[in-house]
C-alpha positions in Angstrom: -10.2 -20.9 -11.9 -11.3 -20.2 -8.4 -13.6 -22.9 -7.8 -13.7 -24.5 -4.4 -14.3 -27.3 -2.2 -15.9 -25.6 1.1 -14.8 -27.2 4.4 -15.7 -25.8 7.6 -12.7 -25.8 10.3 -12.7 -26.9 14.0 -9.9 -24.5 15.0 -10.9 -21.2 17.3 -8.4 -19.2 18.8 -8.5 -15.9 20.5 -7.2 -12.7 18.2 -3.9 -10.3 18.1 -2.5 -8.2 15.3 -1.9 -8.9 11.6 -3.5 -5.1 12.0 -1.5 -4.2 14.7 1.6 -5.3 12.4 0.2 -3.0 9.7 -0.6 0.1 11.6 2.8 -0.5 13.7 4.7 -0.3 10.2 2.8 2.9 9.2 2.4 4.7 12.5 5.7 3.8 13.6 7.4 6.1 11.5 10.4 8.2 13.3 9.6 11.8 14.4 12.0 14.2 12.5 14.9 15.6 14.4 13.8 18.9 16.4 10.3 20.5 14.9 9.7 20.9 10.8 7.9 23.6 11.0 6.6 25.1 7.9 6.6 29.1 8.7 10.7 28.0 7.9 10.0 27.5 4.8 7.4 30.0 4.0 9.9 32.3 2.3 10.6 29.3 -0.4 7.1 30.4 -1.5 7.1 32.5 -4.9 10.0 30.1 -5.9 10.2 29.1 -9.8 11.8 25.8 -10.9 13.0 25.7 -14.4 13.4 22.3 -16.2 11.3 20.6 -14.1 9.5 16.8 -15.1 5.8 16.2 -14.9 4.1 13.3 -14.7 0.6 11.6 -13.3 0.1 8.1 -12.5 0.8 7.6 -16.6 4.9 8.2 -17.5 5.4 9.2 -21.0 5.9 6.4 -23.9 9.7 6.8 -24.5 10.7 8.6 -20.8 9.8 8.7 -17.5 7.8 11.7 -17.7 4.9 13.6 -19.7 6.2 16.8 -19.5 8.8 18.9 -19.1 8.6 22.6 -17.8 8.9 25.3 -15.2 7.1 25.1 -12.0 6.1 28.1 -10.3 4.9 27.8 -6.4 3.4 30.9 -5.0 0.4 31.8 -2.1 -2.3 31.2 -4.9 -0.9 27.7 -5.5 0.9 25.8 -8.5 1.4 27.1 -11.8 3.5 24.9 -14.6 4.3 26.0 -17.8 4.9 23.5 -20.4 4.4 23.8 -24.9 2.8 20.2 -23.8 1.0 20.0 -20.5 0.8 23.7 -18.8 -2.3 24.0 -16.1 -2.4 25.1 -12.7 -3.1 23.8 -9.1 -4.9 26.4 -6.7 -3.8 26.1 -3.0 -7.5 25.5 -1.8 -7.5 22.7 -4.2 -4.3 20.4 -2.2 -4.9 17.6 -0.6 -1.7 16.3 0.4 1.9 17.1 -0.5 4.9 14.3 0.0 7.3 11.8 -1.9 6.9 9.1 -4.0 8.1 6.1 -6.3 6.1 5.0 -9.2 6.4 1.2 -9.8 7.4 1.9 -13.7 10.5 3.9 -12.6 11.5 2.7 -9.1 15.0 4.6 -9.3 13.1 8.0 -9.4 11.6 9.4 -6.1 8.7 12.1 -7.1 7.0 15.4 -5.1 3.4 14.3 -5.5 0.4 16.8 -4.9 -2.6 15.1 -4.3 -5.0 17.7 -5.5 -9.1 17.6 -6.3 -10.8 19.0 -9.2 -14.5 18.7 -10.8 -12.9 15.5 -12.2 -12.3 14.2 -8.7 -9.5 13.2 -7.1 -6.0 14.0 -9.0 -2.2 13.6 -8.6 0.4 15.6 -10.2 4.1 14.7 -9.5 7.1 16.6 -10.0 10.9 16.3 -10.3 13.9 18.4 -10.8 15.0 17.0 -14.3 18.6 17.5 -13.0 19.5 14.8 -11.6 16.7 15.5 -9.0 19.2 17.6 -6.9 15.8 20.5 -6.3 12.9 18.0 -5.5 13.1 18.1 -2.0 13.4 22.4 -2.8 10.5 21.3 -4.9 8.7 19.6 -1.9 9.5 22.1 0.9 8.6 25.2 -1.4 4.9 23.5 -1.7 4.2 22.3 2.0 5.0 25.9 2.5 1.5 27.2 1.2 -0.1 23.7 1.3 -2.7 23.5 4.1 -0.9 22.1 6.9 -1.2 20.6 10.2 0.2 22.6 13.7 4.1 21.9 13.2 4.3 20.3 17.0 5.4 16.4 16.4 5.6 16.7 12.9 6.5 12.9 11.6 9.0 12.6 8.6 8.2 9.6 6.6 11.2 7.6 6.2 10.9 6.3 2.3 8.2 7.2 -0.1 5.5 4.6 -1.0 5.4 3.4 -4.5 2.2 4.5 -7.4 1.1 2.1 -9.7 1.0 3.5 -13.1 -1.9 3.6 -15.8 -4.9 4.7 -16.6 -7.2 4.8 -13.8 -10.0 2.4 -13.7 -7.2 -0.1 -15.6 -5.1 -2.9 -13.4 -1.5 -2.4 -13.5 0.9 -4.9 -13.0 3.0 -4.6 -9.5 6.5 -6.1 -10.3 8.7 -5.3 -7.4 9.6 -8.8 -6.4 9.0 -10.4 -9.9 11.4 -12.6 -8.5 8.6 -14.8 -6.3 5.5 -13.0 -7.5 3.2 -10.7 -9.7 -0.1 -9.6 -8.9 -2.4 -6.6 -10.9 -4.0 -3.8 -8.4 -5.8 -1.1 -9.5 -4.0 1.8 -11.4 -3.2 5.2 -9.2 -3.1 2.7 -5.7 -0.2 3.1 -3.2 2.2 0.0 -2.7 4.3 -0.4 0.5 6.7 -2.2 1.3 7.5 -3.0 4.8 10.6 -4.8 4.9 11.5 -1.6 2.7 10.5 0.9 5.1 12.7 -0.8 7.7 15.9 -1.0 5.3 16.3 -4.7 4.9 13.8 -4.8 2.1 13.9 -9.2 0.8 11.8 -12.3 0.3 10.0 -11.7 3.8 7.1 -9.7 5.0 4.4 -7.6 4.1 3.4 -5.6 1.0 0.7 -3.5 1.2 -1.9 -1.9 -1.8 -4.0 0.7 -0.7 -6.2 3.3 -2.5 -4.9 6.0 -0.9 -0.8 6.7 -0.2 0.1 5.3 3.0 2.8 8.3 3.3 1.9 11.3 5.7 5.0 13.3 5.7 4.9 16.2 7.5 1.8 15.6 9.3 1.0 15.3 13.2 1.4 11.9 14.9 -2.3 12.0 15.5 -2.9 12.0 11.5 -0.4 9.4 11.1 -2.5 7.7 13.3 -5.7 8.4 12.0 -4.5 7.7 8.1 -3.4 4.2 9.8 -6.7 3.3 10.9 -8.7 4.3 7.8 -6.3 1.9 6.5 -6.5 -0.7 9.4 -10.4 -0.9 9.1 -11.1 -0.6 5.4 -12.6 2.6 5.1 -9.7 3.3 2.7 -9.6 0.1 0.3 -6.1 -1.7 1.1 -5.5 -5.1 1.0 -1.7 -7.1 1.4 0.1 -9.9 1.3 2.6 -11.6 4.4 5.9 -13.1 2.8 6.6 -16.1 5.4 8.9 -18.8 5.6 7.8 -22.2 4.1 6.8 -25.1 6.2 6.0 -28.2 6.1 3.4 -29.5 4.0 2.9 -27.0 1.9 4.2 -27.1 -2.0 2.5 -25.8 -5.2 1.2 -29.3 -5.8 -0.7 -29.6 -2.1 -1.1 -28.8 1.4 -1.6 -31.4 4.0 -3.9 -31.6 6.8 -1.5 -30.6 9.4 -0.3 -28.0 7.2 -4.0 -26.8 6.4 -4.3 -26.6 10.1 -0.8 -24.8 10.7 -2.1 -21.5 8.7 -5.8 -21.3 9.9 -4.4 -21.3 13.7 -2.0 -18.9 12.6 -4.9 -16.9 10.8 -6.7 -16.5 14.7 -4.1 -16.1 16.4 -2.7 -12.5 18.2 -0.5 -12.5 15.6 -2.8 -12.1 12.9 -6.4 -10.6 13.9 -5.0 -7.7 16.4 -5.2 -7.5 20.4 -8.1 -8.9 22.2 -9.6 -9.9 18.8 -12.0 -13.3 19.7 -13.1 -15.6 16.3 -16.5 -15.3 16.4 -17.6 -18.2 14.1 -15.6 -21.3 12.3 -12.9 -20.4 10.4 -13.9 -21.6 6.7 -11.8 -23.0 4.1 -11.9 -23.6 0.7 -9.5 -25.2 -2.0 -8.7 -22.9 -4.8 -5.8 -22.7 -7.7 -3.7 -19.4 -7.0 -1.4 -18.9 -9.6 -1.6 -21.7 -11.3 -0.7 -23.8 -7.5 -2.5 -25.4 -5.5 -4.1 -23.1 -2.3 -6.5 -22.6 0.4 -9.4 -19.7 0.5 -10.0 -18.6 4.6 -12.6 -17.0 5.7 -12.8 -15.4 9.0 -15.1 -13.7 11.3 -14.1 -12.1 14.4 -14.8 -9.4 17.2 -12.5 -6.9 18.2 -11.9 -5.9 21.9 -14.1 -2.4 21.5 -17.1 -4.4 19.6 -16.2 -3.7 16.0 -17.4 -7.3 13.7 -14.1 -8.0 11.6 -13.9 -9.8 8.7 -10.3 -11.6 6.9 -10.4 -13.3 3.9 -7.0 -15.2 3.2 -6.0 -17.2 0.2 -2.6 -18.8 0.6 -0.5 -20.0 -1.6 3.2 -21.8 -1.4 5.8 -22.2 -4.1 7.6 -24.9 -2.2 10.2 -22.3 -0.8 7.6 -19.2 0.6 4.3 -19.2 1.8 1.9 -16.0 0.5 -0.8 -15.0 2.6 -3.1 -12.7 0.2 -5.5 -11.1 2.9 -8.6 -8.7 2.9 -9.2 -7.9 6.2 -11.6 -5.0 7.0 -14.5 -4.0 9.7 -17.8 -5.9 8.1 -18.6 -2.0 7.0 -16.4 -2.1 4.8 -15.6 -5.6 3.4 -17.8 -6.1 1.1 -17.4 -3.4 -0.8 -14.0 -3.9 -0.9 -14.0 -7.4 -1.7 -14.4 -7.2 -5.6 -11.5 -5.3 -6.2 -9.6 -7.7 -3.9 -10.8 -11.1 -5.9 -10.2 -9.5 -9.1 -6.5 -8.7 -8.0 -6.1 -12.4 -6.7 -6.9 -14.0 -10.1 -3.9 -12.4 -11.4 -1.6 -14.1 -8.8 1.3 -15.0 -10.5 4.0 -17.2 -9.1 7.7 -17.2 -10.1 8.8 -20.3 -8.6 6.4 -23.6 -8.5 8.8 -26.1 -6.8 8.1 -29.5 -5.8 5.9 -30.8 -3.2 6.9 -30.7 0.6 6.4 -33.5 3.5 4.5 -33.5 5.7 1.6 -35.1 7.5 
């Protein structure tokens, strides 16, 4: 299915910021109004929440959750008692605390408690089952004892990130714009949406998969920075794919020459590789089937401005009407060992639209 047809390209260009787009979208996030500070809140502490939904990255068979319950938050940390599901969460154990969407229940926003165990990494996520009208109670009653950051430019997330459901090690399905594509990422990652974020959320820009939740709500603007570039550089597995515009030359069926040559500029340009980012060798390309269409595989190495080797792997796609750029694009550190997961999730590639071939020269 992926075979290819390896063809080394002449184009160079000098570097600029498909990174800097990314980290812009997640570091960019408005500061809350005046100072959240969490010694507000510290009285919500000792608060219990009857009727309360439970849930993990798995929803329950028939509803949306796996349990329902009270939910205790005190100093020692988390306590929910449930005939099905009771357990407990000590404070020393939490991670991080915000909200969240699960892709099997996108009209439901979740408190999520990222928590570790001798398991490993865990998430629980609550809900007020009525109607929801207590989760953000919910939420400020636990970033009261969670450990927090100094409450001076405290950032406020402005919509939570979706979680793929399923059991973890498994693939789940990511449907949010069945409309023009499907793709399988690894149960328990983090999807965001970009255009989302900004409100005008459509058949353009990027959506990101990530390991670990993009969200940082109620943290400094230095960790929304620094949970940006653990993202930016691959030290936390994310990889994304840019929504653009077709052009010409570009259809399920083929891309042209010129077209070929259209995306691997765009591929090295500031636009794509992040400021003061030079190609350090040939781009590479290779045919491949993406989807069932007709695509390119592009690989790219580069330098950034402070030294740092880059590596982007692209493999873009067109249904005649959008062009899907599906790129891995990490510091060499990480790449490789983030590249399986990436060509696994690319094999899945499903396109809803295949129409007919484009013009072009």
């Amino acid at each position: 299915m992926m075979a290819e047809a390896v063809r080394p390209s002449s184009n160079r260009g000098v570097g600029g910021a498909m990174g800097f787009r990314f980290r812009a979208a997640v570091a960019g996030l408005t500061l809350a109004a005046g100072c959240v500070c969490f010694q507000s809140v510290a009285a919500a502490a000792g608060r219990k929440f009857k009727g309360v939904w439970y849930r993990t990255e798995e929803r329950g068979k028939f509803a949306v959750f796996l349990a329902s319950g009270d939910l205790t938050v005190g100093p020692e940390g988390l306590s929910f008692d449930s005939k099905k599901r009771p357990f407990t969460i000590p404070t020393s154990s939490i991670r991080r605390v915000h909200m969240a969407k699960f892709d099997d229940s996108p009209g439901y926003k979740w408190m999520v408690v990222e928590y570790a165990d001798q398991g490993g990494a865990r998430i629980a996520a609550f809900r007020d089952g009525a109607f929801g009208k207590d989760s953000d109670a919910i939420l400020a009653s636990v970033q009261s004892i969670a450990p927090s950051p100094s409450p001076a430019n405290v950032v406020a997330n402005p919509e939570p990130d979706f979680i793929m459901p399923g059991e973890p090690g498994a693939l789940s399905t990511y449907r949010g714009h069945a409309q023009q594509f499907t793709i399988d990422v690894p149960s328990g990652w983090f999807v965001r949406d970009q255009s989302d974020v900004r409100g005008s959320a459509g058949t353009r820009g990027v959506i990101a998969f990530a390991a670990e939740s993009f969200n940082v709500r109620g943290g400094s603007v230095e960790d929304v920075m620094k949970a940006a570039l653990r993202h930016d550089t691959g030290e936390v597995p994310m990889f994304f794919v840019d929504r653009h515009p077709n052009g010409p030359g570009m259809s399920c069926e083929t891309y042209t020459k010129s077209a070929e040559a259209t995306v691997v500029t765009s591929f090295q340009s500031a636009a794509s590789l992040g400021k003061g980012t030079t190609v350090s060798k040939p781009a590479r390309v290779g045919v491949v089937r993406i989807g069932d269409c007709f695509g390119l595989k592009v690989r790219l190495h580069a330098r950034e401005s402070d030294g740092h080797p880059l590596s982007m792997l692209v493999y873009t796609v067109s249904d005649g009407t959008t062009r899907f750029d599906f790129t891995l694009r990490n510091h060499d550190e990480f790449f490789e060992k983030n590249l399986p997961a990436f060509e696994k999730s690319i094999q899945t590639v499903k396109l809803a639209s295949r129409s007919g071939a484009e013009t072009g020269h």
